[in-house]
N, C-alpha and C positions, 0 to 999 in steps of 0.2 A: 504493500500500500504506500510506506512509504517513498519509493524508488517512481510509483505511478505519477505521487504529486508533484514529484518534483519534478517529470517528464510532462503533464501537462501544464505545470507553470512556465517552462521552458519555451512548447513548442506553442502553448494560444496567446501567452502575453510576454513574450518573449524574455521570460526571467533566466537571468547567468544561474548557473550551477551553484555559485556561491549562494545567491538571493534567495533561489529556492530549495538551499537546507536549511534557508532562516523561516521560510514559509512552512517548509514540513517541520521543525522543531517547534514554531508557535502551535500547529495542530495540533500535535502531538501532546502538547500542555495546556494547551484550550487559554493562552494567554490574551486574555479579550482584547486589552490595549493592541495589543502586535498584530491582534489578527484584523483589528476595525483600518490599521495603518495598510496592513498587508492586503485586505480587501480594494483597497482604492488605487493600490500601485496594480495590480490584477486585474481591474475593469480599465484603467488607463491603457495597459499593456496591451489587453486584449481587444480595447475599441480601435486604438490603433494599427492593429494587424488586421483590422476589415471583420471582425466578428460581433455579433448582434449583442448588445448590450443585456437585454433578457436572456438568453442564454448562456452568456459569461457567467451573471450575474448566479442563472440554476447551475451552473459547473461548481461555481465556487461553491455556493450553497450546499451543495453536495457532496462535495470534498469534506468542509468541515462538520458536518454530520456525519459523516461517516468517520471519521477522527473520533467522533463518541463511543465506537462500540467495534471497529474494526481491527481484523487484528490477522499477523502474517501466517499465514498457511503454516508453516513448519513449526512458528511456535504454539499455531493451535493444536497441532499435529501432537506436539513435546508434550505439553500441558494435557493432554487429552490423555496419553497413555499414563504421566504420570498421576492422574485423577485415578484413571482405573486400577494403577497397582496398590494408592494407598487405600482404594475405597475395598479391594481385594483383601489385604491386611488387616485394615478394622474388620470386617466382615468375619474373619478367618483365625486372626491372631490378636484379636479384640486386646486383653490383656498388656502383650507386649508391646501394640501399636500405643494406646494409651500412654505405658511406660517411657517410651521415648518421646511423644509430645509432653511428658511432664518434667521430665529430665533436662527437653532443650527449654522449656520454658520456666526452667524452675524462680528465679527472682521477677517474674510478674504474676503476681498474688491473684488478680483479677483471670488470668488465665490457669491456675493452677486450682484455684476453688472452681472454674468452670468444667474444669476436665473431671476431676473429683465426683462432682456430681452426676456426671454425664456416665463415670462407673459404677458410681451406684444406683442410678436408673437400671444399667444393664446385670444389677447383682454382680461387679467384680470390688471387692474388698480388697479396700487402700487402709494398706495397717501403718500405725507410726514406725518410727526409725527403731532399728533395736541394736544394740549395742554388740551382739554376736551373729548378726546378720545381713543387717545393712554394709552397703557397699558406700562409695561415694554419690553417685547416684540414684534415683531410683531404680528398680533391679523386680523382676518377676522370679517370685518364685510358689510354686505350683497352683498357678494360677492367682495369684493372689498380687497384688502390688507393695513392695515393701516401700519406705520413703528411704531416699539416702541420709546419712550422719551430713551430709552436704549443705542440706535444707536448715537445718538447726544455725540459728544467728549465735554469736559468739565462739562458735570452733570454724577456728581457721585451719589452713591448708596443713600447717606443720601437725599441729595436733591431730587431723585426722589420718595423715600419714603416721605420727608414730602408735597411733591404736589399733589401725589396721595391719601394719607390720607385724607389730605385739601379737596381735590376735594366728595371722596367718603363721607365724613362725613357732609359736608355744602355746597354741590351741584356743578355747574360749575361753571368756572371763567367767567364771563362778559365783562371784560376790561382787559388792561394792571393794571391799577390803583387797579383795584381788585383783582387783583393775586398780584402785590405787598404789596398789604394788608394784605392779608390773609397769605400766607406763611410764615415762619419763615427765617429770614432776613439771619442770623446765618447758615442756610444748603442751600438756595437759593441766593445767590451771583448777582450781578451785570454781573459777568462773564457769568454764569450760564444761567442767561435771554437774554444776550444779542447773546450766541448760541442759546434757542430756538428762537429767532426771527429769525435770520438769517438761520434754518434749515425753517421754514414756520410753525413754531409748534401753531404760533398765527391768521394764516391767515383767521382761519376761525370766528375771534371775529369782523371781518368785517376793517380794515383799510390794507394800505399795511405798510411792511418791517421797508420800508425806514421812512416813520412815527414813528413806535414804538423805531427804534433806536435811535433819534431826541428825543422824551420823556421821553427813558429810566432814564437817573441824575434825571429828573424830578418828577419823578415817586415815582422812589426809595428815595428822599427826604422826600415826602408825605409819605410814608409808615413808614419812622424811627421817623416822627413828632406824626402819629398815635399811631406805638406801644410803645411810652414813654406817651403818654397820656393815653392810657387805663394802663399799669404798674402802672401811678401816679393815677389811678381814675378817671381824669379829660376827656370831650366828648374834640374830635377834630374840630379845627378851620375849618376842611371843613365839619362837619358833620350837615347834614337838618334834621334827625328824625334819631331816634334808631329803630333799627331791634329787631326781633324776641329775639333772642340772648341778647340783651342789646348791641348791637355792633355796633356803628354809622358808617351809610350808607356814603360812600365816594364820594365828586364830579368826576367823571370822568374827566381827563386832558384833555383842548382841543388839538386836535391834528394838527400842523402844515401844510398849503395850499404847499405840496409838490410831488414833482412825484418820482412812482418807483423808482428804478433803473433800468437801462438798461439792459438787459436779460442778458448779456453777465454778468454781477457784479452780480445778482442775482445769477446765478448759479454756480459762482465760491465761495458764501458765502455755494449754499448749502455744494459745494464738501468738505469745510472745514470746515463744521461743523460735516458734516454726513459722509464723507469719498469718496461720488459719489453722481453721480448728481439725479437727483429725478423726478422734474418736467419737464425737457429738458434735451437737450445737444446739447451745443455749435457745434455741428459738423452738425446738421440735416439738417440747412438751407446751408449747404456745400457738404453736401452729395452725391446729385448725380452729381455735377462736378467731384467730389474727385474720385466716380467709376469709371468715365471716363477715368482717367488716370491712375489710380493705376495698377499695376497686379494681386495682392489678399488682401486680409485684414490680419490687423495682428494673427488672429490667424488661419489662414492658413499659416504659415511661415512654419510650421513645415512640409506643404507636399511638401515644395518649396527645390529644391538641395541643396547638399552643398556646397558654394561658387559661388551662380548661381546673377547675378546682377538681381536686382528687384526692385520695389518701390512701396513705403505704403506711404500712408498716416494718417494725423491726428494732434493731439496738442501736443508741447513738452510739459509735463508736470512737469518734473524737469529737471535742467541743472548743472553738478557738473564739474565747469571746476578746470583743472592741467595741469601741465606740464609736457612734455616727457622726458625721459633720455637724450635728449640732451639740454632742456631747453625749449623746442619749446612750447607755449599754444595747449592745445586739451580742447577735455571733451567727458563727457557721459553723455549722456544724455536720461530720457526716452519718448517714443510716444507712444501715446496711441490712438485708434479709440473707436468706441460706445460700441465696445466687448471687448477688451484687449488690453495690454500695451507690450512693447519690448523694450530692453536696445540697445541704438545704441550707438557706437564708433566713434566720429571726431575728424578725425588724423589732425594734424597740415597744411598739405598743404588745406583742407575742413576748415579748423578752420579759416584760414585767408580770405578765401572768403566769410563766410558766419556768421561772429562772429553777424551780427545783426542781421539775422535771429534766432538765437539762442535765444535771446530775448522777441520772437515776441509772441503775444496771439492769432496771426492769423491760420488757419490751415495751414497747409506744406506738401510739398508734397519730401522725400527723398529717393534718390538712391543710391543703397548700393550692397554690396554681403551679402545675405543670410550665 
């Protein structure tokens, strides 16, 4: 197509080669300024070469309309089989295909809760990151979706390298006590452990949460007593027999008689560690009241008019208040439901009725204009 316009700006309004790659580059960007300029050198060109102005005039016209939706043989041709192999894969390999669109899109939040969803529609279970299983990336395994140790904010590149090392080289962690043993203290941090625990990355070595965080100082105390005793030669004060390795076997820390947390704090630990929530969402035991009332969900706003009163619901998830130009308090703030998030505006007269709901961890239900 392109090679077409630039052959008939050539030959009916006699445009140089150079002129018209400037004419197919403006179509090609639908640049209006360029193209209203590029219209006039075109009917010029072409009244002077003897050809009828209404028909110049439908040439061009037709050129840039089809600049809308036109598109080259070969890479319709491209695009077309590559449509069909991926559409082959999900179809086929549903699981795995998922896993790599989550993988290459893992730091956009907005696209990694959409895929999420879109497996659990299909019944494929996305488990959190686990600490003897996860890879760096996400990763399938039997069917299942694991998240990668990747996804988790605050472990960086070195610490996940020397866990994974660790693990591949001297088998899986057992304990808390035995991952902080074993790692190196120096790239796995206090910080470090205390987002995998809170992402669920330990859940599967059998205690809950709120336990491992209660032991963590603990832990990590035992671990820096350990590795200056093996440094100095010396067997550690907790160790009953040497291992394989010559590397004394560590007591396990008891773990304190305490409960969970309460699901609503569990999952705001995963959202902040891992960016979205994993194993729930605050919103589900709310959910079919919240239909009840709503009009659409928030990522149906978009078929919703413009300026049309409506109400969504869900969690505010940040609240950024200021002040108007005349002093008055507002904010913006954003809601979010189980699919997507939206920036809403309270204007000073909303801002004083409802400044503690603004607050609130509860869901909400807000009317507004679209």
């Amino acid at each position: 197509y392109q090679e077409q316009v630039m052959k008939i700006a050539n030959i009916l309004a006699s445009y140089s080669l150079g002129d018209a790659d400037i004419l197919r580059r403006a179509m090609g960007k639908k640049i209006a300024e360029v193209m209203d300029e590029e219209k006039e050198k075109f009917m010029a060109g072409a009244l002077k070469n003897g050809h009828p102005q209404d028909k110049a005039e439908y040439i061009f016209d037709l050129m840039a309309k089809f600049a809308g939706y036109g598109f080259n043989k070969s890479h319709s041709a491209a695009y077309a089989l590559v449509s069909y192999q991926t559409a082959y894969l999900k179809a086929h390999y549903m699981p795995q295909f998922m896993t790599a669109l989550l993988s290459c899109d893992m730091n956009n939040t907005d696209k990694v809760v959409l895929y999420i969803n879109e497996c659990k529609e299909h019944d494929i279970e996305v488990l959190p990151p686990d600490i003897n299983e996860s890879i760096k990336d996400f990763s399938v395994i039997n069917d299942r979706i694991r998240f990668g140790l990747a996804a988790v904010k605050n472990v960086g590149e070195s610490a996940l390298d020397s866990i994974i090392e660790e693990r591949e080289n001297n088998g899986k962690f057992l304990s808390l006590s035995d991952f902080c043993n074993r790692v190196d203290s120096r790239r796995v941090n206090s910080r470090v452990i205390e987002s995998l625990i809170k992402s669920g990355s330990y859940d599967s070595l059998g205690f809950k949460r709120s336990q491992y965080v209660a032991v963590l100082d603990q832990a990590m105390e035992q671990a820096k007593a350990v590795q200056r005793d093996l440094q100095s030669g010396q067997m550690s004060l907790f160790s009953v027999a040497p291992q394989p390795e010559n590397k004394p076997k560590i007591s396990a820390i008891p773990m304190p008689d305490i409960p969970e947390w309460e699901e609503r704090k569990r999952l705001a630990m995963e959202k902040e560690t891992v960016g979205f929530y994993i194993t729930g969402h605050p919103l589900e035991t709310a959910l079919q009241d919240i239909n009840t009332v709503i009009d659409c969900n928030i990522q149906n706003l978009e078929e919703w008019g413009d300026e049309q009163p409506v109400r969504v619901g869900g969690l505010i998830r940040t609240c950024k208040k200021l002040k108007s130009k005349k002093g008055d308090p507002m904010a913006f703030i954003t809601l979010e439901d189980i699919f997507e998030s939206v920036e809403v505006i309270v204007f000073p007269d909303t801002y004083s009725r409802c400044e503690e709901i603004l607050a609130s961890t509860d869901p909400v239900i807000i009317q507004g204009l679209s």
